[in-house]
KOLLO-972123 format. One record per residue: x, y, z of N, C-alpha, C in turn. Coordinates in Angstrom, 3 decimals, padded with zeros to 6 digits. Layout:
N
{node {X Y Z} {X Y Z} {X Y Z}};
...
# end
This chain:
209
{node {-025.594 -001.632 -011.790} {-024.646 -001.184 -010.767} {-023.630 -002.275 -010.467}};
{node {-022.044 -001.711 -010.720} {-021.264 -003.001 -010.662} {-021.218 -003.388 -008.706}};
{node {-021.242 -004.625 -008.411} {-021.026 -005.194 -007.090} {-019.803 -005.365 -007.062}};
{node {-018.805 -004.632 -006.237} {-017.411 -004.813 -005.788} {-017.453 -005.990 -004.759}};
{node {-016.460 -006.748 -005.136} {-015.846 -008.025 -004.336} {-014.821 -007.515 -003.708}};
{node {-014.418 -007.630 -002.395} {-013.515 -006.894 -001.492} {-012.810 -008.413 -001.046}};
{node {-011.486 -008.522 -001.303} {-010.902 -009.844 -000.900} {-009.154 -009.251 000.092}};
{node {-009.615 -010.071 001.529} {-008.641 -009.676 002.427} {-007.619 -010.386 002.560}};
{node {-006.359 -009.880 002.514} {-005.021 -010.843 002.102} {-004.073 -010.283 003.089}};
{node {-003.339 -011.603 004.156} {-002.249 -011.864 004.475} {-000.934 -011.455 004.222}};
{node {-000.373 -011.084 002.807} {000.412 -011.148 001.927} {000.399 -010.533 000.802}};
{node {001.558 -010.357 -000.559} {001.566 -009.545 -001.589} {001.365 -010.887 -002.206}};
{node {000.644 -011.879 -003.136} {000.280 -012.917 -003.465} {001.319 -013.065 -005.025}};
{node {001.690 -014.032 -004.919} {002.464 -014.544 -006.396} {001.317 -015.105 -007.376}};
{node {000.417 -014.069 -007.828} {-000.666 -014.300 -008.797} {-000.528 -013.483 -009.422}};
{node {-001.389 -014.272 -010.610} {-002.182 -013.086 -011.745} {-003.980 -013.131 -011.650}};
{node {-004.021 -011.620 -011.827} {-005.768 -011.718 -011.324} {-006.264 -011.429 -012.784}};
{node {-006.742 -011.902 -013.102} {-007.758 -011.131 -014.795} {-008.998 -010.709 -014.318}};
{node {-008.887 -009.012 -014.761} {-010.422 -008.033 -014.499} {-011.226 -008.600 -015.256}};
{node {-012.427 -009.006 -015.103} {-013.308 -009.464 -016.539} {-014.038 -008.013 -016.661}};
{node {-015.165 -007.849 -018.018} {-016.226 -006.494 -017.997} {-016.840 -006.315 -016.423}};
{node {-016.751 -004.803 -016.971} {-017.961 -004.847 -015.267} {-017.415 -005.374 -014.087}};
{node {-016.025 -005.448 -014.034} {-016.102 -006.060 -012.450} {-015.560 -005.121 -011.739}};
{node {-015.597 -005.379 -010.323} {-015.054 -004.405 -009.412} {-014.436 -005.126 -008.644}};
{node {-013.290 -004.844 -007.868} {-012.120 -005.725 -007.051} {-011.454 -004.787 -006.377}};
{node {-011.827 -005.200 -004.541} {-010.705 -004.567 -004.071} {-010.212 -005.390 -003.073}};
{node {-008.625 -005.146 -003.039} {-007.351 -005.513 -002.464} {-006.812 -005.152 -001.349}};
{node {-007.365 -005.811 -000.033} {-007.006 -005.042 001.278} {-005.985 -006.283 001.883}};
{node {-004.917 -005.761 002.003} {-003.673 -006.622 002.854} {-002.777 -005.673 004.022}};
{node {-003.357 -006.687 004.788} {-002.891 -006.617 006.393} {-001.594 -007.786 006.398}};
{node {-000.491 -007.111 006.028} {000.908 -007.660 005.738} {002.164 -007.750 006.704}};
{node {002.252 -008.896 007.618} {003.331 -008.710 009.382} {004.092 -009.413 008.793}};
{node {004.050 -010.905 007.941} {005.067 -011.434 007.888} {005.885 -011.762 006.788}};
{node {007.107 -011.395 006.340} {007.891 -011.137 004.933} {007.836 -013.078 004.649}};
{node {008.687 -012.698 003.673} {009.209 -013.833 003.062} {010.570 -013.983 002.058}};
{node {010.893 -014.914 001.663} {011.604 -015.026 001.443} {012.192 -014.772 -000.879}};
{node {012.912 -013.903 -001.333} {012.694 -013.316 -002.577} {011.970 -012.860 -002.920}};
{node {011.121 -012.525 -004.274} {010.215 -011.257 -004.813} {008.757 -012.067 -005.048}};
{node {007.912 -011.442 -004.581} {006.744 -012.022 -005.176} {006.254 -010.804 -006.415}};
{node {005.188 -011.764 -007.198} {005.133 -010.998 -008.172} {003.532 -010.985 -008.569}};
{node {002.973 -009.925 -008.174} {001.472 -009.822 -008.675} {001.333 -008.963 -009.538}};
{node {000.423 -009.712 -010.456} {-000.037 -009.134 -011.737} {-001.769 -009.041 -011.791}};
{node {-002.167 -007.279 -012.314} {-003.505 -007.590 -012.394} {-003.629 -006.922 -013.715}};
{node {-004.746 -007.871 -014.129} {-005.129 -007.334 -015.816} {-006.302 -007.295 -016.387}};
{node {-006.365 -005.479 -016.821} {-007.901 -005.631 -016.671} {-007.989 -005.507 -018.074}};
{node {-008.364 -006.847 -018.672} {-008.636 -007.368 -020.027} {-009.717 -006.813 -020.797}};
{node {-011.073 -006.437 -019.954} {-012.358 -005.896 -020.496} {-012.277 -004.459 -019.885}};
{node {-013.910 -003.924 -021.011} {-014.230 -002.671 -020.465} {-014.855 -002.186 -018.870}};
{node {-014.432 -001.245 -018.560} {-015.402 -001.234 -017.336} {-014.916 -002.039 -016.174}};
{node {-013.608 -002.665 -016.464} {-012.951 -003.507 -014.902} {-012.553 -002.494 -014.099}};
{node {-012.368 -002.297 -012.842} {-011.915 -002.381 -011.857} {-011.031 -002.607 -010.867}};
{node {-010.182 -002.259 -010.121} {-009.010 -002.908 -009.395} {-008.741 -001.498 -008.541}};
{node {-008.645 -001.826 -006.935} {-008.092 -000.821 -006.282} {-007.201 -001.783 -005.324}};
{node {-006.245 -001.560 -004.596} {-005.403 -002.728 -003.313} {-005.218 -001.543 -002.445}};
{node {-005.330 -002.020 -001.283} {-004.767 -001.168 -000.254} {-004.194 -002.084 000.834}};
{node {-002.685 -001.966 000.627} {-001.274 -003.023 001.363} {-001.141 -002.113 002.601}};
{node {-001.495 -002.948 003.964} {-000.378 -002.159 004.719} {000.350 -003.165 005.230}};
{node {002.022 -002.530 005.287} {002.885 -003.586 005.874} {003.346 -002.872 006.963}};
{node {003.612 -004.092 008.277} {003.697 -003.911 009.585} {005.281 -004.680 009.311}};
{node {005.862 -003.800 009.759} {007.684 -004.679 009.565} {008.441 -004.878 010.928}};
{node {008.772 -006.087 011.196} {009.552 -005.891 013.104} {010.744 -007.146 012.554}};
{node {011.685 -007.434 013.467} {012.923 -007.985 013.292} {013.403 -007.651 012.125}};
{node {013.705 -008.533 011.559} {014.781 -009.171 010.208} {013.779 -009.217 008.809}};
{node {012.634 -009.210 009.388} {011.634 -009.261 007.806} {011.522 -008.642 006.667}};
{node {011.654 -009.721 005.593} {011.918 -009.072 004.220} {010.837 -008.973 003.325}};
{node {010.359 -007.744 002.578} {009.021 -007.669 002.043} {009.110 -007.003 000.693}};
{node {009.559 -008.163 -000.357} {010.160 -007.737 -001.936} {009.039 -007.973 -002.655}};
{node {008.294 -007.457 -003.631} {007.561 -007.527 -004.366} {007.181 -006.721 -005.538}};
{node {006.986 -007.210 -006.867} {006.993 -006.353 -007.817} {005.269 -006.499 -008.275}};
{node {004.540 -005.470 -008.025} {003.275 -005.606 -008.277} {003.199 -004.999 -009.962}};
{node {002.049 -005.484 -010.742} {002.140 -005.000 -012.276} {000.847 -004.838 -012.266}};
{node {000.822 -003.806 -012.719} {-000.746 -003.314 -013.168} {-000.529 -003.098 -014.787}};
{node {-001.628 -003.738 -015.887} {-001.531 -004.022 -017.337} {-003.591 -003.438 -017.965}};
{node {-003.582 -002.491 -018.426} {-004.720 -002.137 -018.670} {-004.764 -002.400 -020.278}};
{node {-005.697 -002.931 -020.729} {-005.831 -003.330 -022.397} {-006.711 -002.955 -022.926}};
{node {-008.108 -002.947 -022.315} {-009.194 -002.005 -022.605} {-009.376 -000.739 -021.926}};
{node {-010.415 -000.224 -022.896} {-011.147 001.668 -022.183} {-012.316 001.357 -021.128}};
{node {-011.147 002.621 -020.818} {-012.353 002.807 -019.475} {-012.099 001.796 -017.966}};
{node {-010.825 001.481 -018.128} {-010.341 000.105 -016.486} {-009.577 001.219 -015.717}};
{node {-009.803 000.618 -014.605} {-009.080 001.223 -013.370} {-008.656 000.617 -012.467}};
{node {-006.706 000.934 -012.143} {-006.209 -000.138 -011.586} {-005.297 001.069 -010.563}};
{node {-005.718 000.657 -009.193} {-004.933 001.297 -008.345} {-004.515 001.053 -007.102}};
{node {-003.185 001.323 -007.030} {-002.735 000.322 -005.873} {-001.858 001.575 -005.067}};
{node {-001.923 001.001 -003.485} {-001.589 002.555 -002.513} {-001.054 001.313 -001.454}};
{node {000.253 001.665 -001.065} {000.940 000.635 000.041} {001.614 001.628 000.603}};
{node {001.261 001.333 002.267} {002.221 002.010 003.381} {002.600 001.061 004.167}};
{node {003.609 001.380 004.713} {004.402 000.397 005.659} {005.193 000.687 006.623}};
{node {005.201 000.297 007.732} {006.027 001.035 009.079} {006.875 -000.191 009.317}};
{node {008.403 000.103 009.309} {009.220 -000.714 009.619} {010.071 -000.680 011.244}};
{node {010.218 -001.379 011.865} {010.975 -001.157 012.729} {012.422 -002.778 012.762}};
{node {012.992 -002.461 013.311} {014.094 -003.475 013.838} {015.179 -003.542 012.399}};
{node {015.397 -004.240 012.393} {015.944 -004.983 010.585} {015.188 -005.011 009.490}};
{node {013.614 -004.507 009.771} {012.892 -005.210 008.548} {013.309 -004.257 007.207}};
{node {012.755 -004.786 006.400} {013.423 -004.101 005.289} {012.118 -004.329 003.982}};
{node {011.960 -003.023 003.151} {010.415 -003.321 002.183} {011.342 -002.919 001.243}};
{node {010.828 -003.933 -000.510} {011.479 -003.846 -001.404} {010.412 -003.502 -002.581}};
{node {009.756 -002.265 -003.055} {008.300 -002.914 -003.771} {008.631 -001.897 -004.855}};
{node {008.324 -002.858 -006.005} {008.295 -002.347 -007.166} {007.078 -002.066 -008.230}};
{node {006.299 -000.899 -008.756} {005.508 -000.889 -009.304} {005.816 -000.716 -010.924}};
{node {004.871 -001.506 -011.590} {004.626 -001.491 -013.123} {003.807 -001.380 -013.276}};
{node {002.940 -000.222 -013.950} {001.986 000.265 -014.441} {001.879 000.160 -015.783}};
{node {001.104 -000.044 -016.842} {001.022 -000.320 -018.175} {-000.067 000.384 -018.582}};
{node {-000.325 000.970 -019.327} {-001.707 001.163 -019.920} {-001.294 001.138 -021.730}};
{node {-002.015 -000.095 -022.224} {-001.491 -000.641 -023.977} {-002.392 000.584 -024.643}};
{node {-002.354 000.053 -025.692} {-002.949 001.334 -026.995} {-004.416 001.114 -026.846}};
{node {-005.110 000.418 -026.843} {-006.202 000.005 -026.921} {-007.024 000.800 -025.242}};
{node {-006.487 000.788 -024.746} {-007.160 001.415 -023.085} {-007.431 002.813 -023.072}};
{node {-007.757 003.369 -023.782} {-008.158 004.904 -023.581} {-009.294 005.190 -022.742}};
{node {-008.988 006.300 -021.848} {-009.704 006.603 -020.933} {-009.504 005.939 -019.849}};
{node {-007.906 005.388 -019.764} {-007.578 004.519 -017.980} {-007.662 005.270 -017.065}};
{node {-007.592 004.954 -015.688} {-007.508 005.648 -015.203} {-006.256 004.612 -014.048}};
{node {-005.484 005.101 -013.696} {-004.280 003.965 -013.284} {-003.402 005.131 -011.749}};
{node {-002.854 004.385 -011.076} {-002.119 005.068 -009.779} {-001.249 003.787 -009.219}};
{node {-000.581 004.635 -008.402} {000.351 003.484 -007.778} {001.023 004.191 -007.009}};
{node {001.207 004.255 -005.286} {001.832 005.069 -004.449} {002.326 003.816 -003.422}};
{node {003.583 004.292 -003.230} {003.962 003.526 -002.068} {004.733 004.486 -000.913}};
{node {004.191 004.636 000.169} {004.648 005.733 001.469} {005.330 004.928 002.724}};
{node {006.646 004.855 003.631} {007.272 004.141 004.112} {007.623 005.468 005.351}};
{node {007.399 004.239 006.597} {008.181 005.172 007.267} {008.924 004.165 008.389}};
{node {009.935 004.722 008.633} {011.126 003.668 009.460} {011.125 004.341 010.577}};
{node {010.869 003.242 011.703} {011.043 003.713 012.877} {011.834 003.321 013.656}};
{node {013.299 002.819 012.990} {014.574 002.136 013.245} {015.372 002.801 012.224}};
{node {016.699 003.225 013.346} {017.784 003.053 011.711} {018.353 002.293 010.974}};
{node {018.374 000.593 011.644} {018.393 -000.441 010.857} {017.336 -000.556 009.782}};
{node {016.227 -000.267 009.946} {015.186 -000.629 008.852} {015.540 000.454 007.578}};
{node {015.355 -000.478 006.188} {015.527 -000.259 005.077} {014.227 -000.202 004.337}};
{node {014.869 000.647 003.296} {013.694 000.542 002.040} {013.671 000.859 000.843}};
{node {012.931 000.152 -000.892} {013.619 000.634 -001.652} {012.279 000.648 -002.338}};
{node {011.868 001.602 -003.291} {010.825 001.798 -004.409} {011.064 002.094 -005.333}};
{node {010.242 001.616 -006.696} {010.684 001.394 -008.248} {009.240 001.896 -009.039}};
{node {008.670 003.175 -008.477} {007.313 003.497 -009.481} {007.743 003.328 -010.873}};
{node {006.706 003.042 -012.036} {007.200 003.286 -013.513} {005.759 002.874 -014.320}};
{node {005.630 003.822 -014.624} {004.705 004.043 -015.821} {005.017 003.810 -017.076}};
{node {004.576 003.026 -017.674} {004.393 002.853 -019.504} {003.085 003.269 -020.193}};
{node {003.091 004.314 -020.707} {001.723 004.886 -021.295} {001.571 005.140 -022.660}};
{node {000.921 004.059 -023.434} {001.068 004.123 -024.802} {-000.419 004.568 -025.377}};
{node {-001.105 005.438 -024.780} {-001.778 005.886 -025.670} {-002.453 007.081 -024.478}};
{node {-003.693 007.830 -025.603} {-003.998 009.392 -024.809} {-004.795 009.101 -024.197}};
{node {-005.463 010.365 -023.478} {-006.471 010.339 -022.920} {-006.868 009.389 -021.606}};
{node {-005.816 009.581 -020.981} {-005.719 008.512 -020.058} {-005.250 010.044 -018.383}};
{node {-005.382 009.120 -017.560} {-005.489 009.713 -016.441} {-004.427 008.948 -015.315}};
{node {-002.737 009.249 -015.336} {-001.963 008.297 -014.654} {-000.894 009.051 -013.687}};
{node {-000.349 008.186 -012.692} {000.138 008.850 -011.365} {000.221 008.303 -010.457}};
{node {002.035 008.437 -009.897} {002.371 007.661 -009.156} {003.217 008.543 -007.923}};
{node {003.066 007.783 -006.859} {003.857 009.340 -005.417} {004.754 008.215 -004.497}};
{node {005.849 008.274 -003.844} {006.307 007.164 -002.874} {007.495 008.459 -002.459}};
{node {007.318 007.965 -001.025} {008.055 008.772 000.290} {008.722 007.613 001.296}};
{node {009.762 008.124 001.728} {010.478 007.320 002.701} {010.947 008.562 003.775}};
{node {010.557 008.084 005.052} {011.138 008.795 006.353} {010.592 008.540 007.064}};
{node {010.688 009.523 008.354} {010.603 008.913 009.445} {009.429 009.629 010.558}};
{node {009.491 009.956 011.602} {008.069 010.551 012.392} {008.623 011.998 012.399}};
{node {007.921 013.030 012.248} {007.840 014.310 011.533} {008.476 014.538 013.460}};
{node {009.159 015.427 013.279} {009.680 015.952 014.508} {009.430 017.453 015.196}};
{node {008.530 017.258 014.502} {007.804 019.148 014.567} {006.494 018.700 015.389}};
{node {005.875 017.717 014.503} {004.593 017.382 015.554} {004.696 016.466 016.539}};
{node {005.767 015.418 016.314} {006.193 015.213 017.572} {006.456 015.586 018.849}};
{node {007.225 017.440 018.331} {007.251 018.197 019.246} {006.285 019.104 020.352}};
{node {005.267 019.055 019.113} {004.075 019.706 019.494} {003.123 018.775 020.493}};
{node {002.594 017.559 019.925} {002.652 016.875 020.857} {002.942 016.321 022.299}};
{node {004.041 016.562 022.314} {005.193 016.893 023.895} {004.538 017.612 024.907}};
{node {004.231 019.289 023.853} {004.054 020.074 024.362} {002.633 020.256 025.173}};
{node {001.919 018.927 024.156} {000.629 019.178 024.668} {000.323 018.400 025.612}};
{node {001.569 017.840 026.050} {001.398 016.447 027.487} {001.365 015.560 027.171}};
{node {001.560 014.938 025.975} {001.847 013.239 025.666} {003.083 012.750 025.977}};
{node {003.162 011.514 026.009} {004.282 010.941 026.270} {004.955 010.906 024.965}};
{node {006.281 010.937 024.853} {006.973 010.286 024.129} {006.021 009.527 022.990}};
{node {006.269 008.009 023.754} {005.890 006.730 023.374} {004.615 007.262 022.289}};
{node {003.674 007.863 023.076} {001.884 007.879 023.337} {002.072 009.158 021.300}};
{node {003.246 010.161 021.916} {002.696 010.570 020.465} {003.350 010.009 019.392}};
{node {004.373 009.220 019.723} {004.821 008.678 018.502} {003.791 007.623 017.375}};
{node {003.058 006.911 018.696} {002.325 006.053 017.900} {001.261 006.817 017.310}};
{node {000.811 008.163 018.190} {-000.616 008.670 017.434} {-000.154 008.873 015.802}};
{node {000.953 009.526 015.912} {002.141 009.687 014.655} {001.646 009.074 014.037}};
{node {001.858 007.660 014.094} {002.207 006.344 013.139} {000.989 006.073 013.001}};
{node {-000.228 005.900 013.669} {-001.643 005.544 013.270} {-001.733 006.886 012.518}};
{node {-001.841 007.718 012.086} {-002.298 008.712 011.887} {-001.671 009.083 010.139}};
{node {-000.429 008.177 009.942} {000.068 008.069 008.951} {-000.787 006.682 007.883}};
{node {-001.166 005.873 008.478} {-002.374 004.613 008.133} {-003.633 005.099 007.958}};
{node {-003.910 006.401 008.263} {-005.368 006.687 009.047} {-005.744 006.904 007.347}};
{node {-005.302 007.390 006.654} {-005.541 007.950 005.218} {-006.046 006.497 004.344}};
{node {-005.106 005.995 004.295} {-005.494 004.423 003.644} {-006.413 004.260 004.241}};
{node {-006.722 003.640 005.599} {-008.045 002.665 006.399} {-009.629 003.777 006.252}};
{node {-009.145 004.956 005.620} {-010.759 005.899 005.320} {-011.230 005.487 004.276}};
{node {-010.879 004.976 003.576} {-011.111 004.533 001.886} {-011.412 003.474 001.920}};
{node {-011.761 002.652 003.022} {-011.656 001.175 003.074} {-013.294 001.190 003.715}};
{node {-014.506 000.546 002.933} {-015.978 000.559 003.357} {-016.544 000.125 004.372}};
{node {-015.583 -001.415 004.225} {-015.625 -002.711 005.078} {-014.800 -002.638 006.907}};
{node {-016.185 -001.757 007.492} {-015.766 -001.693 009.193} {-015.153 -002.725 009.848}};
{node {-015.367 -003.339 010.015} {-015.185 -004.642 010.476} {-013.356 -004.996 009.902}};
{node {-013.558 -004.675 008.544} {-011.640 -004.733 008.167} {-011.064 -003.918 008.861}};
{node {-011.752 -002.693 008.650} {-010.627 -001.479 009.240} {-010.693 -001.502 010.395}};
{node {-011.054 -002.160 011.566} {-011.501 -002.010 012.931} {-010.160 -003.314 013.034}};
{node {-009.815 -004.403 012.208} {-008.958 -005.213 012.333} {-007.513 -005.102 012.258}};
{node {-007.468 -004.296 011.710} {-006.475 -003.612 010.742} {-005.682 -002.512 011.542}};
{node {-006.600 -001.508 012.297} {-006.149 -000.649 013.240} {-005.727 -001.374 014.536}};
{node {-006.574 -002.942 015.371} {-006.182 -003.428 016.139} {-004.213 -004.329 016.107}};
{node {-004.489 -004.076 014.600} {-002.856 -005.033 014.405} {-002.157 -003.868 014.521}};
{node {-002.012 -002.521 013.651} {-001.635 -001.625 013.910} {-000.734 -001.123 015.277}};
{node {-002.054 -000.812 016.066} {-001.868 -000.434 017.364} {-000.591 -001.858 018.406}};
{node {-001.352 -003.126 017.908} {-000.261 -003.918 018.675} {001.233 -004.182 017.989}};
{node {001.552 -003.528 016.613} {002.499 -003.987 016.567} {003.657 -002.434 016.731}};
{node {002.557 -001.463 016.905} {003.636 -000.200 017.707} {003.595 -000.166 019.156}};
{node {003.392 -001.187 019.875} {003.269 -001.171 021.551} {004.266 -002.198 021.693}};
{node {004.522 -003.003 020.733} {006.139 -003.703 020.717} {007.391 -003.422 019.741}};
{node {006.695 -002.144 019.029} {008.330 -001.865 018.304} {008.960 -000.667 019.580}};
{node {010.470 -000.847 019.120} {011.176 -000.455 019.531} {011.367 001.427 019.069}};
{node {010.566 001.796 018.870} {010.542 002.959 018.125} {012.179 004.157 018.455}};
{node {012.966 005.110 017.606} {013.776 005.097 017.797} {013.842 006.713 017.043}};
{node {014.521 007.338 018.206} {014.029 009.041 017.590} {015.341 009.187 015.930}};
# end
């Protein structure tokens, strides 16, 4: 039975990770503060039977810039590399994320994903996504989804109706858009951390119909 290593990250990291056989790896980032040009993570699952899932959420407020080109590279059968990033922007911030997916000739039977979902809760805040698949051989299992907008104004409405405030349903909104990612996540104690940053960094955005 493979033992998954669950490693919690700050940031989109300017590394390369190598999957060895048999391993399991997952990627949980609780992401507030940008930086400065593209970072560039690469994961590569070199053997059979590797592993790789990430789950990014980025929290965006002022001027913060969050560019990154993540690469997923599968070489053997039977690896699985999947990466799912959401991000709520408010003020100036601005998310730039680019996915590369690979699966070489030799990887049959990958199984590979890559979604990135954005929602701006400023009209200053920006955003730009680059899914792309390279699939050089069969029998493989690949797929990629990314959305940009803003708090659905129907359930917003409904909400209203049902006596919330403003404020009160916008954020249920916005947790509720995270809530999908943080179910998939094993490690309580992360997701209990994760929802606390959450919650404080929509009780100081400026949210904006």
């Amino acid at each position: 039975m493979q033992k998954t290593n669950i490693r919690l990250l700050d940031t989109i990291p300017n590394e390369t990770i190598i999957l060895e056989k048999n391993s399991s790896l997952v990627l949980v980032g609780l992401i507030e503060s940008g930086w400065e040009g593209q970072r560039h993570l690469v994961i590569d699952a070199q053997a059979k039977d590797a592993h790789c899932e990430c789950v990014f959420f980025i929290l965006g407020r002022n001027n913060s810039s969050f560019s990154a080109k993540i690469e997923a590279i599968h070489r053997a059968p039977f690896t699985s590399i999947k990466a799912r990033v959401r991000a709520a922007l408010t003020d100036s911030a601005s998310s730039d994320i680019e996915g590369i997916w690979k699966v070489e000739h030799k990887a049959t039977g990958a199984d590979t994903y890559f979604s990135h979902h954005t929602l701006l809760l400023s009209d200053k805040a920006s955003v730009k996504t680059a899914p792309y698949l390279e699939i050089r051989t069969d029998e493989v299992k690949a797929g990629h989804a990314a959305s940009v907008g803003k708090v659905d104004e129907d359930a917003l409405f409904y909400l209203l109706s049902r006596g919330l405030s403003e404020r009160d349903a916008r954020t249920l909104l916005v947790e509720g858009f995270f809530e999908k990612e943080l179910s998939t996540i094993a490690d309580e104690k992360i997701v209990n951390s994760i929802r606390s940053s959450i919650i404080s960094f929509l009780s100081n955005a400026k949210n904006e119909k």
